[in-house]
C-alpha positions in Angstrom: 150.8 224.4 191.5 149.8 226.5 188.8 147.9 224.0 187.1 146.5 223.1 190.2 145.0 226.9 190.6 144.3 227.2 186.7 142.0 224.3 187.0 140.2 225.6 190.3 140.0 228.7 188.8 137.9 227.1 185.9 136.7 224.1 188.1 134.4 222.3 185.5 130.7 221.3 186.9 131.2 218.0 186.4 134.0 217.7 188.8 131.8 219.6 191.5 128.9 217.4 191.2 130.6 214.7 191.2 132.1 215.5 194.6 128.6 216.6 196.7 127.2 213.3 195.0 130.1 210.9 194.5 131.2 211.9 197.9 127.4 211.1 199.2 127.5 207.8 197.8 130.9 206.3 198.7 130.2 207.3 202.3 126.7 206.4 201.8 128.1 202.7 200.8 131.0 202.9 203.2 128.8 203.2 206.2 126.7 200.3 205.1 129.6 198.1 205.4 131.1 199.6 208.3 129.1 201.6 210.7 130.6 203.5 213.9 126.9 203.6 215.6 124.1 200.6 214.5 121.0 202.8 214.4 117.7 202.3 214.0 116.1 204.1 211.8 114.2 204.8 208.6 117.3 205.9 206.6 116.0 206.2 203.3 113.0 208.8 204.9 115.7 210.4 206.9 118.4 211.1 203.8 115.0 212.5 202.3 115.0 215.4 204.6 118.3 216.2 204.8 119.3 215.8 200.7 116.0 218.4 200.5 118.1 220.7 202.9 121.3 220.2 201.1 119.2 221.2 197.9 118.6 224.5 199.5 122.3 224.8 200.5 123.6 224.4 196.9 120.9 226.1 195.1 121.9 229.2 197.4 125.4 229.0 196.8 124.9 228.8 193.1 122.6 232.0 193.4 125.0 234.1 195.6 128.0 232.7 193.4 128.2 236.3 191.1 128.4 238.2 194.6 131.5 235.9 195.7 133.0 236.2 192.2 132.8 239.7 192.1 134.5 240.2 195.8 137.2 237.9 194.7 137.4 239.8 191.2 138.3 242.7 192.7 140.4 242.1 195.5 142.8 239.9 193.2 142.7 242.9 190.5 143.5 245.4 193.1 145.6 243.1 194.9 144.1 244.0 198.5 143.7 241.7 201.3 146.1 240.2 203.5 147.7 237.8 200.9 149.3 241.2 199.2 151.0 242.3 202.4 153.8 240.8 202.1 155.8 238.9 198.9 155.1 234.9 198.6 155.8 232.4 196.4 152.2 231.0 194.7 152.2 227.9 196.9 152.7 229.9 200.2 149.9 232.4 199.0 147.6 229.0 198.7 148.3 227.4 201.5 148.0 230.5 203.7 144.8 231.3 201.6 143.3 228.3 202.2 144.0 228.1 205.9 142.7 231.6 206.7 139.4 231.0 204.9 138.6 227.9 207.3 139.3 230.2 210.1 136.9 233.2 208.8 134.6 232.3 206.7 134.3 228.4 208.8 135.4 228.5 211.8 134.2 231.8 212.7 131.0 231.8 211.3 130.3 228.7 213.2 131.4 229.8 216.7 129.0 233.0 215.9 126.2 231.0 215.4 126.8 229.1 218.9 126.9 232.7 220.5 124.2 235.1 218.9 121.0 233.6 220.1 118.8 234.9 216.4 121.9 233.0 214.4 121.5 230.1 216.7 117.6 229.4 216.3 119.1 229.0 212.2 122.1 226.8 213.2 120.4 224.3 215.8 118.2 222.6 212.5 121.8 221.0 211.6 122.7 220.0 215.2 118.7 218.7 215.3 119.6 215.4 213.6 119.6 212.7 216.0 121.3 210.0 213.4 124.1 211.5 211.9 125.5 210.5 209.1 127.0 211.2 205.6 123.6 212.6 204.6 124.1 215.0 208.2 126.9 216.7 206.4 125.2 219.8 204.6 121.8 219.7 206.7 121.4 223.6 207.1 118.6 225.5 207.1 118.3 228.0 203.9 118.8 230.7 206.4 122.1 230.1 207.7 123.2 229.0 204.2 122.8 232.9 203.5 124.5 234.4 206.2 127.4 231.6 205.7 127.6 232.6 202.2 127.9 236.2 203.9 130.8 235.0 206.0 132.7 233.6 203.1 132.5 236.4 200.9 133.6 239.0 203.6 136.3 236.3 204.2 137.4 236.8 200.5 137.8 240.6 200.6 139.6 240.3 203.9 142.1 237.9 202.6 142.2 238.9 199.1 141.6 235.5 198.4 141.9 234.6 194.1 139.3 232.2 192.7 141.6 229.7 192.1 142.2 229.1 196.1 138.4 229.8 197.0 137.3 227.0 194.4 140.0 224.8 196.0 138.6 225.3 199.5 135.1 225.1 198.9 135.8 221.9 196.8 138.2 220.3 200.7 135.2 221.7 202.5 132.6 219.6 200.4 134.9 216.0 201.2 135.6 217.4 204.6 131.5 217.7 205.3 130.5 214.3 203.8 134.2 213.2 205.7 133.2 213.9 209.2 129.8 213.0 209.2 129.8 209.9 208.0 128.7 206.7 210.4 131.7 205.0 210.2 135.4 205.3 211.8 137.2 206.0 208.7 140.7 206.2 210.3 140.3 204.1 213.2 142.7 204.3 215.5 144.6 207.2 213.6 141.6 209.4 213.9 143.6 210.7 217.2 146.5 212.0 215.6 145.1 213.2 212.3 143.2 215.2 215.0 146.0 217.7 215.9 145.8 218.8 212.2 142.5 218.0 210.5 139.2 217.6 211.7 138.4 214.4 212.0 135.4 211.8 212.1 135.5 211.2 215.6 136.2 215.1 216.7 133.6 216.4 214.3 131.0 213.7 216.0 131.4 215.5 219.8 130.3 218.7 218.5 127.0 216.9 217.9 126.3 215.9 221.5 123.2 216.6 222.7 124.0 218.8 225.1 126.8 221.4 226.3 129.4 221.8 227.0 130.4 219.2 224.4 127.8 220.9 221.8 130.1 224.0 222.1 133.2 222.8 221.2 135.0 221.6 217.6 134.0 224.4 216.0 136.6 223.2 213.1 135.5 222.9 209.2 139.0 220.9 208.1 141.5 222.3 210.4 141.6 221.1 213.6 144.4 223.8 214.9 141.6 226.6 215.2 139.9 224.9 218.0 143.3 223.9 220.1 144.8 227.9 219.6 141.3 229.2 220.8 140.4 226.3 223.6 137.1 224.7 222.2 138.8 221.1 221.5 137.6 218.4 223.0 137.9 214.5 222.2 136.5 211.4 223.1 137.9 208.1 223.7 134.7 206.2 224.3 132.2 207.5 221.4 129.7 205.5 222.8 129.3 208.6 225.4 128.3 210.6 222.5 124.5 211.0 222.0 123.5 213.0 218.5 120.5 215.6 218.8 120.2 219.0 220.8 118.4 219.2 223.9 115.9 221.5 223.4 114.2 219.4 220.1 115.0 215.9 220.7 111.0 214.8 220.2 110.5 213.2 216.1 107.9 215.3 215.8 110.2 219.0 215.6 113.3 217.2 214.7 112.5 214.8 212.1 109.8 216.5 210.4 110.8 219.5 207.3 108.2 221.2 208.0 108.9 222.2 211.4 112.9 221.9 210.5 112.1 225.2 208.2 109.9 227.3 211.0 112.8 226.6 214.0 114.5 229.9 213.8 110.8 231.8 213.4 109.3 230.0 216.8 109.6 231.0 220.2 113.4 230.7 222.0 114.7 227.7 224.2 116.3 227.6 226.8 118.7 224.7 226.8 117.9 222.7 230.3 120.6 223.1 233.0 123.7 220.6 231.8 125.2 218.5 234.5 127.0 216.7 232.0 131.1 217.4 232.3 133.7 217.5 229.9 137.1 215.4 231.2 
C-alpha cells in the first residue's frame, strides 16, 4: 500500500494521459464492436464537441491544481480533517479517504447542481447530449468544472485527505467517467449486482433520461452506496425505456451546437415541462 500511495503521490503525466486518452480510445473501440444503443449519428462531429469540452475540463483542473495541492499540503502537515480523528492503519485511512471524497467532493456536488437553479443552468450542458457515449463522459461546461474543482478542494480540507489518496481517486474517477458512459453493456448481465457497490454502465445511463424523475436520481461518481443510503437509486431493466437528452434543449440547434453549449447557463431559465413519466 505504500508504494501504491508513493506512486500517486508522484503520479507521473504519462500515466495520467494515458488514462483520459487510453481510456477514450478503448471505449471508443469497444463501443464500435459492441454497442448498447445503434445510433445515428455523426459521431466523429459529435466527439468534436465534447473532446473541446473535456479540453476545458482538464486545462482547468491543471490550472486550479496549486490551490488543491496547497489544501491537501496543509491539512496532511497539520494533520486536520477527519482522517486524524481517530488512529488507522494506512490502508483504512485510504480506503475511507477515497470513499468520502466520492461522497463530498462527487456525489454532493452533483446533487447540488440538480437543486440550485444558477448551478443547474451550468450542469444541464452535460445532461444536453442526446447520444451518450464514451466521449459523454467529461462533457461539462468550463463553469461547473470550476465550482467542481471548488467542491473537491473543500472536500480535501474536510477530510484531511494526503495527495497520495486524492491522486488515486481522481485517477478511479477518470476510468469511472469514460466507464459509465460508454455505448456498450460492459458487464452485461452483472451490471445489476456490481450496482449495489459501484456505479455502473447501466445505472449511470438512467440519470441521463430525458426527463424527471429519472433525470434526478444516480447521483453516484464510482460508488453506488451513496444513492441507496440517501434514496435517489433507481434501475432499469429494459434500457430501451431510457431516452438521452434533457427536456428543456432537446432541438440540434441548442444541444448540438458549442456555441450555444457555452451561453446555456447565461440565457434565460427553463422550466422543465410537467413530467408524467413514473419511476417503478
Amino acid at each position: 500500500m505504500e508504494k501504491l500511495i508513493d506512486f500517486f503521490t508522484h503520479v507521473p503525466m504519462w500515466f495520467r494521459a494515458s488514462l483520459l486518452i487510453g481510456g477514450l480510445m478503448f471505449f471508443w473501440v469497444l463501443e464500435g464492436i459492441i454497442p448498447l444503443y445503434k445510433f445515428q449519428y455523426k459521431k466523429v462531429r459529435h466527439a468534436g464537441i465534447n473532446l473541446f469540452l473535456t479540453l476545458t475540463t482538464v486545462l482547468i483542473g491543471f490550472g486550479m491544481a496549486a490551490l488543491l495541492l496547497l489544501a491537501s499540503d496543509t491539512v496532511a502537515n497539520n494533520k486536520f480533517g477527519l482522517l486524524y480523528l481517530i488512529d488507522m492503519p494506512l490502508w483504512a485511512q485510504v480506503v475511507v479517504g477515497v470513499f468520502l471524497l466520492d461522497l463530498i467532493g462527487a456525489y454532493l456536488i452533483h446533487l447540488v447542481e440538480h437543486k440550485v437553479k444558477w448551478m443547474w443552468k451550468f450542469h444541464l450542458v452535460h445532461h444536453s447530449d442526446t447520444h451518450i457515449d464514451v466521449t459523454s463522459g467529461l462533457r461539462h461546461h468550463p463553469g461547473e468544472t470550476i465550482f467542481r474543482m471548488l467542491f473537491t478542494i473543500m472536500a480535501v480540507i474536510i477530510i484531511g485527505a494526503p495527495m497520495g489518496t486524492i491522486m488515486l481517486y481522481q485517477s478511479l474517477s477518470v476510468l469511472f467517467a469514460h466507464l459509465t458512459h460508454v455505448n456498450s453493456s460492459v458487464f452485461g448481465k452483472l451490471d445489476k449486482p456490481i450496482s449495489y457497490l459501484l456505479v455502473t454502465p447501466n445505472m449511470h445511463k438512467v440519470h441521463h433520461h430525458f426527463t424527471q424523475p429519472w433525470t434526478d436520481t444516480n447521483f453516484g461518481n464510482i460508488f453506488s452506496i451513496w444513492d441507496r443510503f440517501f434514496g435517489t437509486f433507481q434501475y432499469v431493466e429494459n434500457m430501451e425505456e431510457v431516452k438521452f437528452g434533457i427536456d428543456t434543449h432537446m432541438k440540434p440547434e441548442e444541444n448540438d451546437n458549442l456555441g450555444n453549449l457555452l451561453a446555456i447557463p447565461f440565457q434565460k431559465y427553463r422550466v422543465p415541462p410537467e413530467s408524467k413519466f413514473g419511476a417503478e
